[in-house]
N, CA, C and O atoms as CSV, one atom per row, in Angstrom:
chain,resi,resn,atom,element,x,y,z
A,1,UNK,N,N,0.840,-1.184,0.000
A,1,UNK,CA,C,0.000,0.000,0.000
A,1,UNK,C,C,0.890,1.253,0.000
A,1,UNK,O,O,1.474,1.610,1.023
A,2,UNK,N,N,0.964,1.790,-0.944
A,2,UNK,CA,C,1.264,3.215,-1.159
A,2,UNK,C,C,0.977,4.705,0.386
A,2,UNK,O,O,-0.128,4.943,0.872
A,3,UNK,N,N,2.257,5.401,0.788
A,3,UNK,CA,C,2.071,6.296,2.174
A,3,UNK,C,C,2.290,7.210,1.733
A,3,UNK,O,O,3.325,7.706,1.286
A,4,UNK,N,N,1.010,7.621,1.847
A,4,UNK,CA,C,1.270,9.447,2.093
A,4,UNK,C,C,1.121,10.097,3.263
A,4,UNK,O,O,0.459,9.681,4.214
A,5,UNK,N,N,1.876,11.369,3.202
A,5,UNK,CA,C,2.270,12.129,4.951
A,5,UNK,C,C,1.150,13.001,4.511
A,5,UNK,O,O,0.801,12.957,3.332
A,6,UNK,N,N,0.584,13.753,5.316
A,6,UNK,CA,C,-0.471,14.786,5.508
A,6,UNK,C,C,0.399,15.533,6.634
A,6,UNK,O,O,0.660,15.141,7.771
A,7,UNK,N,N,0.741,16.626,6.039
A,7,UNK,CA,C,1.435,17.903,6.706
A,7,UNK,C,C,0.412,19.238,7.252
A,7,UNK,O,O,0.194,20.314,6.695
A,8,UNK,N,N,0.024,18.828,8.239
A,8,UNK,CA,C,-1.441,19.981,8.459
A,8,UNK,C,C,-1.571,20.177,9.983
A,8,UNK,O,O,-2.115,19.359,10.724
A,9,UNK,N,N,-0.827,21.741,10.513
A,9,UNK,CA,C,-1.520,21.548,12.048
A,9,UNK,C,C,-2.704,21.977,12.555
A,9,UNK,O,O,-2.742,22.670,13.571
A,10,UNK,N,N,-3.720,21.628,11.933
A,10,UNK,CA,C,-5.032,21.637,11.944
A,10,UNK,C,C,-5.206,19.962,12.599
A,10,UNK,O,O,-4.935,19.262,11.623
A,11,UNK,N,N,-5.430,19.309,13.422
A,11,UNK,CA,C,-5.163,17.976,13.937
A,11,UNK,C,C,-6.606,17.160,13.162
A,11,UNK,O,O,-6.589,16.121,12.503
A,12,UNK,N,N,-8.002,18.180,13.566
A,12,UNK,CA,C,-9.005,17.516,12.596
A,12,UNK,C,C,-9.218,17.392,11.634
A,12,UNK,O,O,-10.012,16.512,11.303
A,13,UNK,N,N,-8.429,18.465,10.418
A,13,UNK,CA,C,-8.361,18.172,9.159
A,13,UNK,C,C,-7.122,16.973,8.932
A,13,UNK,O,O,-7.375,16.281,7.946
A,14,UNK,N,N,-6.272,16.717,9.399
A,14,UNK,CA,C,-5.092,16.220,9.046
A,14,UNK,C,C,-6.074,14.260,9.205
A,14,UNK,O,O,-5.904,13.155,8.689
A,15,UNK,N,N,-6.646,14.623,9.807
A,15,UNK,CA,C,-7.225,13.255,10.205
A,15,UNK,C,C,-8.591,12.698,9.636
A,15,UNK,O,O,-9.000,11.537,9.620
A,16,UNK,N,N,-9.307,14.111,9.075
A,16,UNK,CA,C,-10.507,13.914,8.123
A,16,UNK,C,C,-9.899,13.201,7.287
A,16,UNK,O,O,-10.068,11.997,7.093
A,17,UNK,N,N,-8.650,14.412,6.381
A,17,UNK,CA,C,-7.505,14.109,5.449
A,17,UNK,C,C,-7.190,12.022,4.962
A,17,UNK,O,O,-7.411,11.193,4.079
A,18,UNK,N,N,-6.561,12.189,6.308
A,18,UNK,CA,C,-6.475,10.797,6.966
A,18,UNK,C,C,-7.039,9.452,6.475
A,18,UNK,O,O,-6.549,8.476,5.906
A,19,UNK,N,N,-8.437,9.832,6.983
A,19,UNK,CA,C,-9.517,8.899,6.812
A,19,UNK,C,C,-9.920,8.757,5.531
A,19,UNK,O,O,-10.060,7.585,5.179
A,20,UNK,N,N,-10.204,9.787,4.532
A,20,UNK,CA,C,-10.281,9.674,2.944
A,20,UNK,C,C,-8.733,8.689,2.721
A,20,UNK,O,O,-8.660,7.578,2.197
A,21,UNK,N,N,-8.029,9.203,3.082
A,21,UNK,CA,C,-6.793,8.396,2.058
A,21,UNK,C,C,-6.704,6.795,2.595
A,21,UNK,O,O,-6.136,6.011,1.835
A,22,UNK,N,N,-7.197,6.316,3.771
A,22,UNK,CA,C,-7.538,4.772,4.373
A,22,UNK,C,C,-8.904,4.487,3.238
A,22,UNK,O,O,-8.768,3.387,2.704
A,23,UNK,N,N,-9.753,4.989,2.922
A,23,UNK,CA,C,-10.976,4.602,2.250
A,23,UNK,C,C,-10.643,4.693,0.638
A,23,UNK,O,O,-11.524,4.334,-0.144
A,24,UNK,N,N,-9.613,5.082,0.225
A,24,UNK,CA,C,-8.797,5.285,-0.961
A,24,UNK,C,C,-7.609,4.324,-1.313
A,24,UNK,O,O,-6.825,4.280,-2.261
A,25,UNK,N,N,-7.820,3.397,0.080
A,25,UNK,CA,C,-6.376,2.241,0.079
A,25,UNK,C,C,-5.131,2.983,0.248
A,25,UNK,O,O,-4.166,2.408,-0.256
A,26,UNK,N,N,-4.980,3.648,0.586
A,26,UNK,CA,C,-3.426,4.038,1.208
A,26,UNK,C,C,-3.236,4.185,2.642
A,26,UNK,O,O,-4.234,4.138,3.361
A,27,UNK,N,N,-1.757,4.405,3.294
A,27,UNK,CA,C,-1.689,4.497,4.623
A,27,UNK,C,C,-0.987,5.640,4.851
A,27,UNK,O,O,0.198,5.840,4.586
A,28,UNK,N,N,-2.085,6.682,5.558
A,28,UNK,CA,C,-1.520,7.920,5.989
A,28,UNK,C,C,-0.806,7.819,7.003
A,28,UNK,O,O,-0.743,6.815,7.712
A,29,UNK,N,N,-0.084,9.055,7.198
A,29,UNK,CA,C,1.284,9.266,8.604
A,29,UNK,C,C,1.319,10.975,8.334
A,29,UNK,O,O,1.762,11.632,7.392
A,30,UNK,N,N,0.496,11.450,9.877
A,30,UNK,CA,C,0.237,12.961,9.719
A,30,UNK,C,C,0.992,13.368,10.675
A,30,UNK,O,O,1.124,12.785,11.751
A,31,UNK,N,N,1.732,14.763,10.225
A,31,UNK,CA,C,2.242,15.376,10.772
A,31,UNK,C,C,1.777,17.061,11.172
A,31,UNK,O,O,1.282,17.858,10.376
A,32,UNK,N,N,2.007,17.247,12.224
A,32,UNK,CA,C,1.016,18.457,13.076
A,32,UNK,C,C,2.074,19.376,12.577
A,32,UNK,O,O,1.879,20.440,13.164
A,33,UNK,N,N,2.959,19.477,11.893
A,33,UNK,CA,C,4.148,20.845,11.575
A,33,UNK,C,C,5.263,20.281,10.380
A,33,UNK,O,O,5.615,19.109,10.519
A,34,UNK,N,N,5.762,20.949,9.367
A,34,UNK,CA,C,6.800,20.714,8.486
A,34,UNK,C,C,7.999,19.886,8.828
A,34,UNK,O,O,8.462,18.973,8.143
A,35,UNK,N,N,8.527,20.412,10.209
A,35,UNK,CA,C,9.661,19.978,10.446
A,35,UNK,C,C,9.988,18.745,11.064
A,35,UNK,O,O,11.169,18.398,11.023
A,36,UNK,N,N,9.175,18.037,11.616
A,36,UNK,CA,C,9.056,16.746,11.983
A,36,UNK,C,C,9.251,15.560,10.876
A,36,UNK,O,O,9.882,14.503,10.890
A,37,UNK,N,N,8.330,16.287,9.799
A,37,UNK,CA,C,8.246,15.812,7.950
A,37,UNK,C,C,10.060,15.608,7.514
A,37,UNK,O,O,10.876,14.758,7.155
A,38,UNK,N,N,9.939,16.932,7.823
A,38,UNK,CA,C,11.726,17.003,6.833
A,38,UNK,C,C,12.785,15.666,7.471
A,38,UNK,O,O,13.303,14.686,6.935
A,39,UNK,N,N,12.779,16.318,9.144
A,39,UNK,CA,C,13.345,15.364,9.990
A,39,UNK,C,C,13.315,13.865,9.330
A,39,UNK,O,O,14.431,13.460,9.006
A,40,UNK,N,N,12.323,13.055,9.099
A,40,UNK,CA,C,12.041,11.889,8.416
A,40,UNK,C,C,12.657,11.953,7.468
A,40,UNK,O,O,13.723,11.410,7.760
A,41,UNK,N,N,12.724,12.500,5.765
A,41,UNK,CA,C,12.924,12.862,5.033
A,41,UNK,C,C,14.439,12.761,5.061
A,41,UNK,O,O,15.150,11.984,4.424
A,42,UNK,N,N,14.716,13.509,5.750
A,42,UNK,CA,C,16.355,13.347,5.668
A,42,UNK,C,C,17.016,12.301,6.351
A,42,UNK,O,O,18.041,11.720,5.993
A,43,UNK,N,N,16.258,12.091,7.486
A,43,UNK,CA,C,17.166,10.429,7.939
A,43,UNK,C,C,16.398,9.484,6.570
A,43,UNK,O,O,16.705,8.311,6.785
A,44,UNK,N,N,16.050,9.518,6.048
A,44,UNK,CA,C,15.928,8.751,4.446
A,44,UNK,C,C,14.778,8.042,4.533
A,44,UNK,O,O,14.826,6.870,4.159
A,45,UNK,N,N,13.122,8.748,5.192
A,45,UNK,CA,C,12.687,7.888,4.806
A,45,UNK,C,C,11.364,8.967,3.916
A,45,UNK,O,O,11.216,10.137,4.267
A,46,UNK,N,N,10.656,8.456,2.970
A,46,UNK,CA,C,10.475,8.887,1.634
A,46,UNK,C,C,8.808,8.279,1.582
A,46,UNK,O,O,8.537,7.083,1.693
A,47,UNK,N,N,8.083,9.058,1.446
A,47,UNK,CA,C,6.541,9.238,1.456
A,47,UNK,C,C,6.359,8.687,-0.578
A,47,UNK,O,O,7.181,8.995,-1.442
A,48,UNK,N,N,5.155,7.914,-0.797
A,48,UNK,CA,C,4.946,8.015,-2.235
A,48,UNK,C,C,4.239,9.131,-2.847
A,48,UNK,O,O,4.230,9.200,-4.076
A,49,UNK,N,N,3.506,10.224,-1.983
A,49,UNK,CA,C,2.677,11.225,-1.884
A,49,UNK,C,C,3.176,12.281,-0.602
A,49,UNK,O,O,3.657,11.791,0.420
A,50,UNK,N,N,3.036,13.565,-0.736
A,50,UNK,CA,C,3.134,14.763,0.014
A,50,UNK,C,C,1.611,15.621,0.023
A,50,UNK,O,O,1.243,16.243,-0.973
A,51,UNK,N,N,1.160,15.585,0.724
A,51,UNK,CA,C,0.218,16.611,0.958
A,51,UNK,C,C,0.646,17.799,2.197
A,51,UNK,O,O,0.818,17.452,3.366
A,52,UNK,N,N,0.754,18.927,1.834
A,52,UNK,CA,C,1.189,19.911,2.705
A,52,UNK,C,C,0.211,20.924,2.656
A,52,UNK,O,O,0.076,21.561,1.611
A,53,UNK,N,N,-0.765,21.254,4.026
A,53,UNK,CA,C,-1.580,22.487,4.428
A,53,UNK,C,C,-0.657,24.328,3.998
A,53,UNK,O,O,0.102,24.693,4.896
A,54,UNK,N,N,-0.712,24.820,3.369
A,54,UNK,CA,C,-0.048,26.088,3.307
A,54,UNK,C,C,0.267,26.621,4.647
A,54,UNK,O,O,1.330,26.529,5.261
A,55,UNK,N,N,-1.289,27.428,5.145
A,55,UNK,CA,C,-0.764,28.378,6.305
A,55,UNK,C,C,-0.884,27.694,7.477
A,55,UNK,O,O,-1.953,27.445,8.034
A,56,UNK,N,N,0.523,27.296,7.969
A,56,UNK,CA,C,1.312,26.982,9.098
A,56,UNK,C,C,2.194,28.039,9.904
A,56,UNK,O,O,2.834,28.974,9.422
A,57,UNK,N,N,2.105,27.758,10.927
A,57,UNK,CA,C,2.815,29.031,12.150
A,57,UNK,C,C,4.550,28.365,11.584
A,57,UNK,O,O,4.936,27.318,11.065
A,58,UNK,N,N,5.071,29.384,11.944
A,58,UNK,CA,C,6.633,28.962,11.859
A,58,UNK,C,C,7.208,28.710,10.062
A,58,UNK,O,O,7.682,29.622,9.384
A,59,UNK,N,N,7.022,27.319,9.591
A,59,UNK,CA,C,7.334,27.408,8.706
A,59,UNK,C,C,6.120,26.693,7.705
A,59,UNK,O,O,5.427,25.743,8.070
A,60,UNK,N,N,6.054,27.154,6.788
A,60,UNK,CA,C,4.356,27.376,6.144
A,60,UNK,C,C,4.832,25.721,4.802
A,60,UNK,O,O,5.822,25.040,4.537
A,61,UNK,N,N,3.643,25.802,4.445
A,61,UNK,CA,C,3.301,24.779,3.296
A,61,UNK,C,C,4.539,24.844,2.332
A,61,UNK,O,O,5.437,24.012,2.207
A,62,UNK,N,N,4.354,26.102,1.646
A,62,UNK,CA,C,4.978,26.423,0.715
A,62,UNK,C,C,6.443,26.664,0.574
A,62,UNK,O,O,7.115,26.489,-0.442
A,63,UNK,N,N,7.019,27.281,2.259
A,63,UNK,CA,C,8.665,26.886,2.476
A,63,UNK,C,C,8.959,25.285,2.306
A,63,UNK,O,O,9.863,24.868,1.582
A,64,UNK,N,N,8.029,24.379,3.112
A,64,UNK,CA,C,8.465,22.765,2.757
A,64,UNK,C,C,8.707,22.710,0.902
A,64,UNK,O,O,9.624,22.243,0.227
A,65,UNK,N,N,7.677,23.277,0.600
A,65,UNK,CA,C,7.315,22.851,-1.152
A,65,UNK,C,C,8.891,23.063,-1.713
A,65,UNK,O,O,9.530,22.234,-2.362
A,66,UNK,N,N,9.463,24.748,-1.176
A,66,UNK,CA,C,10.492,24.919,-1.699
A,66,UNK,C,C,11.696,24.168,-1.497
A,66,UNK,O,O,12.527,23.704,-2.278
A,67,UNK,N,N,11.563,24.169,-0.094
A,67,UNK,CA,C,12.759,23.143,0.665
A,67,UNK,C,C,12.877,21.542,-0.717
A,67,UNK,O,O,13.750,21.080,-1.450
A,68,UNK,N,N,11.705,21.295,-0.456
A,68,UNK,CA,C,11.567,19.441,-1.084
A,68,UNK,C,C,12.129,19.838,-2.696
A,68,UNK,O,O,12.524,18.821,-3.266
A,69,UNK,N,N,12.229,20.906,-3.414
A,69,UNK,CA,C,12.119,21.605,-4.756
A,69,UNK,C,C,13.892,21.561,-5.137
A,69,UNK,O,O,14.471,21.186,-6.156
A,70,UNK,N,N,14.452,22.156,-3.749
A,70,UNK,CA,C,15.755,22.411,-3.938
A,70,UNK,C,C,16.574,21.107,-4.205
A,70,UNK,O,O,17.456,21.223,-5.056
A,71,UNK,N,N,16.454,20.135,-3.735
A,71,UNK,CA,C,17.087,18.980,-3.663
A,71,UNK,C,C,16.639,18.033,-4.562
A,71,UNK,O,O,15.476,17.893,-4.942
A,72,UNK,N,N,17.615,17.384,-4.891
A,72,UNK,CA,C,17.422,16.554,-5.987
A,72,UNK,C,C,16.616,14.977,-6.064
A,72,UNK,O,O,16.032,14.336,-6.937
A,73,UNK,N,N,17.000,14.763,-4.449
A,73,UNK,CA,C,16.250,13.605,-4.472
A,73,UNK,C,C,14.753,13.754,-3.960
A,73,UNK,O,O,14.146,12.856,-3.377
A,74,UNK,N,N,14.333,14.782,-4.202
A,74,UNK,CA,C,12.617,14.946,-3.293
A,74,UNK,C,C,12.216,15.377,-5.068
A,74,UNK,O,O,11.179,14.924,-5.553
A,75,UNK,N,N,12.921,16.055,-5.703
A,75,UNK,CA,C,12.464,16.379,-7.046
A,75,UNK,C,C,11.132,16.141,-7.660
A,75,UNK,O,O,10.268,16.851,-8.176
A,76,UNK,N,N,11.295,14.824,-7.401
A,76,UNK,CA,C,10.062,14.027,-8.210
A,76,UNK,C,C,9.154,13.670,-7.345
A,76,UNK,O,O,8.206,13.009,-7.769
A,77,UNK,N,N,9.232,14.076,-5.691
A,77,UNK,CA,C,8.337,13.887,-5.074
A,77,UNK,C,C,6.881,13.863,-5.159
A,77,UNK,O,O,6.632,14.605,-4.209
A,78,UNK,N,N,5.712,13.519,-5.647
A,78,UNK,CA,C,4.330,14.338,-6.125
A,78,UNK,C,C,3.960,14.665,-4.200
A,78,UNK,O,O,3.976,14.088,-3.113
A,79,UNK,N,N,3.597,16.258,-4.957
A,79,UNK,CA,C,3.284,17.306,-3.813
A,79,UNK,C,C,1.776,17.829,-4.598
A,79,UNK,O,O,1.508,18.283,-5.710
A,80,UNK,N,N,0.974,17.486,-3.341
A,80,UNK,CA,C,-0.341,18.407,-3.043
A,80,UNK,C,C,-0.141,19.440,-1.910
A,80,UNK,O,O,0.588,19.217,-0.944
A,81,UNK,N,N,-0.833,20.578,-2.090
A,81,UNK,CA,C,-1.218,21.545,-1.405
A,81,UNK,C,C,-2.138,21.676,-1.014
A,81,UNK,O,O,-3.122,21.636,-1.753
A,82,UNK,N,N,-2.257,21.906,0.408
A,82,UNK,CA,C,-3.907,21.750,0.667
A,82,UNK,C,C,-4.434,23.200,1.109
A,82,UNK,O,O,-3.739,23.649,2.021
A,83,UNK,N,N,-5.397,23.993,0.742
A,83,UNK,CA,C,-5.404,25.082,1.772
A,83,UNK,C,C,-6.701,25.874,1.254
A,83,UNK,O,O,-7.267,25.889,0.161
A,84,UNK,N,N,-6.995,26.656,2.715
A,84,UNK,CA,C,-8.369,26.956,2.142
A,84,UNK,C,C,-8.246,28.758,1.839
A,84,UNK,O,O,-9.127,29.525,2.227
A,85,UNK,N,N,-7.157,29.168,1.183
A,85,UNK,CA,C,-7.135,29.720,0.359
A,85,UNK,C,C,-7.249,29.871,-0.967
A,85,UNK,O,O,-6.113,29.788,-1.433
A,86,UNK,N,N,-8.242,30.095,-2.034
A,86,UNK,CA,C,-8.641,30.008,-2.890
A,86,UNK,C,C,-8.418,30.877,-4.103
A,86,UNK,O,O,-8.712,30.556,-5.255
A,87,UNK,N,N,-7.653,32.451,-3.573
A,87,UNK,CA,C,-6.775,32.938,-4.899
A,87,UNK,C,C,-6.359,32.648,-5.333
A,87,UNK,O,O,-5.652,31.764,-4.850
A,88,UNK,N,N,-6.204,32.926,-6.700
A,88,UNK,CA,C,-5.503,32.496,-8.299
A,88,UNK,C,C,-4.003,33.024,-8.004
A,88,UNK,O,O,-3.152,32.558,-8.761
A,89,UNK,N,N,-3.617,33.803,-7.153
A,89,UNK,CA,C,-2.408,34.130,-6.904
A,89,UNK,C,C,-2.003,33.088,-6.467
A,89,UNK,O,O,-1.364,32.414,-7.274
A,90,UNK,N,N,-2.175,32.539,-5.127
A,90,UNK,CA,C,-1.781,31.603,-4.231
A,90,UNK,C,C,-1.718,30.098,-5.016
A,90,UNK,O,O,-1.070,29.153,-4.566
A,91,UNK,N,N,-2.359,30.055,-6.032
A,91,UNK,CA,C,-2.665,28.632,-6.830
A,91,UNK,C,C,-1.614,29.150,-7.554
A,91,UNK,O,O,-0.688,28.342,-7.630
A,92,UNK,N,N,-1.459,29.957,-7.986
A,92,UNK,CA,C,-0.621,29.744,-9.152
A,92,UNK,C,C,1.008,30.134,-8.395
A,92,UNK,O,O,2.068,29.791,-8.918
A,93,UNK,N,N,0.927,30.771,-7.312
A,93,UNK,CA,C,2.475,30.669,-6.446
A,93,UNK,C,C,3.246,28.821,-6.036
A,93,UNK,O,O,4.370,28.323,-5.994
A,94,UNK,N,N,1.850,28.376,-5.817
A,94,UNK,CA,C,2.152,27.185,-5.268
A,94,UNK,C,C,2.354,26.040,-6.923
A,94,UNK,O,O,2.949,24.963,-6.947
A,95,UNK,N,N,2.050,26.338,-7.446
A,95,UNK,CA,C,2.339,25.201,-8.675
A,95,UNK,C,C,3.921,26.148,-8.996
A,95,UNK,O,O,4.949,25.494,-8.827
A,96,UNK,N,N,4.043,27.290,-9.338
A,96,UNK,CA,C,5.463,27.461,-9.626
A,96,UNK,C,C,6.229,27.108,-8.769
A,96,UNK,O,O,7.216,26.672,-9.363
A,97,UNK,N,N,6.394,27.020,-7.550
A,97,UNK,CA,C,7.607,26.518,-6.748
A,97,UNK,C,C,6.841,25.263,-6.924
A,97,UNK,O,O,6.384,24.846,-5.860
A,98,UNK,N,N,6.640,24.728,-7.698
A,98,UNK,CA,C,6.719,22.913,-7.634
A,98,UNK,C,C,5.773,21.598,-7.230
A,98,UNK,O,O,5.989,20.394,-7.092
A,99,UNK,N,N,4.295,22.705,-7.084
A,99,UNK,CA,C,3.307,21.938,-6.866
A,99,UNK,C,C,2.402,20.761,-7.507
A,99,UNK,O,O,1.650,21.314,-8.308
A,100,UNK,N,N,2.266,19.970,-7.496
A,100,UNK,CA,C,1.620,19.200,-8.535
A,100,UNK,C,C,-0.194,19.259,-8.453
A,100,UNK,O,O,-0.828,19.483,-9.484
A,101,UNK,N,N,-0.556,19.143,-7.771
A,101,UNK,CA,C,-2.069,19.766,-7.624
A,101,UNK,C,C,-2.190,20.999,-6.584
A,101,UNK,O,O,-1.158,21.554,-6.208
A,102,UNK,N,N,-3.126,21.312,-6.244
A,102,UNK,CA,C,-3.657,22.172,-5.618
A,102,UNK,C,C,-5.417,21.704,-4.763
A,102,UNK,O,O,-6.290,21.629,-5.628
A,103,UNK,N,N,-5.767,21.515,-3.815
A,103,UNK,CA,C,-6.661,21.700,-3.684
A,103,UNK,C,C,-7.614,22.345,-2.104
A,103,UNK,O,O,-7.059,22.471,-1.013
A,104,UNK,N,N,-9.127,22.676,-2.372
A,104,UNK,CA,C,-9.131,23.569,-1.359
A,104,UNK,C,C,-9.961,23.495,-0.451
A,104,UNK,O,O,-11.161,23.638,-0.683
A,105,UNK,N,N,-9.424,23.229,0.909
A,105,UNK,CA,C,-10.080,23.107,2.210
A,105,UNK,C,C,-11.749,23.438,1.955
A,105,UNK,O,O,-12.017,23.900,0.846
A,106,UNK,N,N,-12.595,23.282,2.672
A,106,UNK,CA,C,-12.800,21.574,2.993
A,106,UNK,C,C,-12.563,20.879,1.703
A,106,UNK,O,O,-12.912,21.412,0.650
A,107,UNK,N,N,-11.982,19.707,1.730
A,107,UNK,CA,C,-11.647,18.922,0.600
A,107,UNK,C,C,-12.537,17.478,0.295
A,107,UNK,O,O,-12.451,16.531,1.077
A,108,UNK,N,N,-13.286,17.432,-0.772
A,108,UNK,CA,C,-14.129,15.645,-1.075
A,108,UNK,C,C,-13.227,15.062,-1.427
A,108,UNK,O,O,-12.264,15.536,-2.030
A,109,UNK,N,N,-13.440,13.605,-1.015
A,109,UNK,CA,C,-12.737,12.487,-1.141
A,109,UNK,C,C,-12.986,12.440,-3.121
A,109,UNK,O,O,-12.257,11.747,-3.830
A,110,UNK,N,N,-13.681,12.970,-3.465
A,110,UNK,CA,C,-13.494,12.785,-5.117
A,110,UNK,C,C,-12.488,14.049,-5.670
A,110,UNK,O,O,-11.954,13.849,-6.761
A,111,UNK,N,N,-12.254,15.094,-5.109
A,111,UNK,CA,C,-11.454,16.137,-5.345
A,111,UNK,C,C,-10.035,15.422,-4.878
A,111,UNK,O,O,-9.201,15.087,-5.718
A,112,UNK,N,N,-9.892,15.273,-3.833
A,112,UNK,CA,C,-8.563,14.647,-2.903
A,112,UNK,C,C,-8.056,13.389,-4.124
A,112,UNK,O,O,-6.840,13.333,-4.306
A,113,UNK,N,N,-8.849,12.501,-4.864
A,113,UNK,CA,C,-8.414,11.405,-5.343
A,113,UNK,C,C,-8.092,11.763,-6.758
A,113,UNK,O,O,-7.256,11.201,-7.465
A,114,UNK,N,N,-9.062,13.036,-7.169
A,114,UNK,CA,C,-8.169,13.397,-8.379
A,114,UNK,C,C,-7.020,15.013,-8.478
A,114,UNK,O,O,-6.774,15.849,-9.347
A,115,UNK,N,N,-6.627,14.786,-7.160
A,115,UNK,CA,C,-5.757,15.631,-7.407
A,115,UNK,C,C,-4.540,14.901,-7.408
A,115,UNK,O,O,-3.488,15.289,-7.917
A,116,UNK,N,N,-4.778,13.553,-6.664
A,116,UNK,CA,C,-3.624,12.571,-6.323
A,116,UNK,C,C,-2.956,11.631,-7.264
A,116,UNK,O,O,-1.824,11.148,-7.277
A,117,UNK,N,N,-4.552,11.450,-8.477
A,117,UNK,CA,C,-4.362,11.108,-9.606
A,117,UNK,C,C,-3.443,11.843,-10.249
A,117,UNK,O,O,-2.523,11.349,-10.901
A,118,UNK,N,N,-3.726,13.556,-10.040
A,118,UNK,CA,C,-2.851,14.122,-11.132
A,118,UNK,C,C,-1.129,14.300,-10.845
A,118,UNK,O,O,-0.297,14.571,-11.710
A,119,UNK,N,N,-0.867,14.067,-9.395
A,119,UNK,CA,C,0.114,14.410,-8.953
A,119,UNK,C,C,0.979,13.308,-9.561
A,119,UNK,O,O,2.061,13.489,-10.120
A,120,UNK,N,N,0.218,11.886,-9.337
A,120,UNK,CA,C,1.308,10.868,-9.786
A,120,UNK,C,C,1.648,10.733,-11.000
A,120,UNK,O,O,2.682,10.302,-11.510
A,121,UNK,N,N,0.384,11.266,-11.572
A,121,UNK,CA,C,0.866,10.957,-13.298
A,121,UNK,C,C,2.017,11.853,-13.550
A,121,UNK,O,O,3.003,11.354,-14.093
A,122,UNK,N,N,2.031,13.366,-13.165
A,122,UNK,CA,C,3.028,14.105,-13.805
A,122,UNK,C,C,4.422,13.355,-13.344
A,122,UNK,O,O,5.400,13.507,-14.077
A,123,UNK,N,N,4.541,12.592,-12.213
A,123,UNK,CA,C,5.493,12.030,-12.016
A,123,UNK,C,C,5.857,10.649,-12.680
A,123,UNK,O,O,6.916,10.024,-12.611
A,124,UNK,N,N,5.146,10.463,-13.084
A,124,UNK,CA,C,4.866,8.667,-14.037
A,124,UNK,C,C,5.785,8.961,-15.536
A,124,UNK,O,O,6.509,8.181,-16.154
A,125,UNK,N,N,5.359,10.698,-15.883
A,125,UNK,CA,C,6.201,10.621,-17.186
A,125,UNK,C,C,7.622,11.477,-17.325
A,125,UNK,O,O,8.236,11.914,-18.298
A,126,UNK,N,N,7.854,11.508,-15.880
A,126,UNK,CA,C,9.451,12.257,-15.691
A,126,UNK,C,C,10.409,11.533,-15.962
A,126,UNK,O,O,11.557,11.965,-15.862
């Protein structure tokens, strides 16, 4: 079964989150802040999916996005954004530093599955 991390310190969304991706056949592992994420990440261990909440205290959605962007081996990571900001600015900030979907709080389990769809494919033909 395919793991994706859910990066969200929102504890009830991270776990709504959660529960769609168990009813979708995968096994989530949520994290309440970025840096706990990276921590993993760099002692080497490697999610098949990223979902990251944007606005976070300290260090936000979109610093991880960049962080995972810079390095070569997260490259191909497929990254969702989750956030219930809904400007065309903010959508389109978050796909240039490296986003592969976008989608926006509250999130359906049919939105969530095709954004996840789209994330892997762009990575399927890298």
């Amino acid at each position: 079964m395919k793991e994706v991390w859910v990066v969200d310190d929102d504890d009830e969304m991270g776990k709504a989150v959660g529960l769609m991706l168990q009813l979708l056949d995968y096994t989530p592992k949520h994290f309440l802040n970025p840096r706990p994420a990276a921590q993993a990440l760099l002692a080497g261990k490697k999610p098949d999916l990223l979902i990251l909440d944007i606005n976070m205290p300290e260090v936000t959605g979109l610093d991880m996005l960049e962080f995972l962007r810079r390095r070569e081996e997260w490259k191909n990571l497929p990254v969702i954004m989750l956030s219930s900001e809904a400007a065309d600015v903010m959508v389109e900030k978050a796909m240039k530093l490296g986003a592969d979907a976008y989608v926006i709080k509250p999130v359906l389990i049919e939105e969530l599955e095709k954004a996840m769809s789209q994330a892997f494919y762009k990575h399927i033909k890298k």
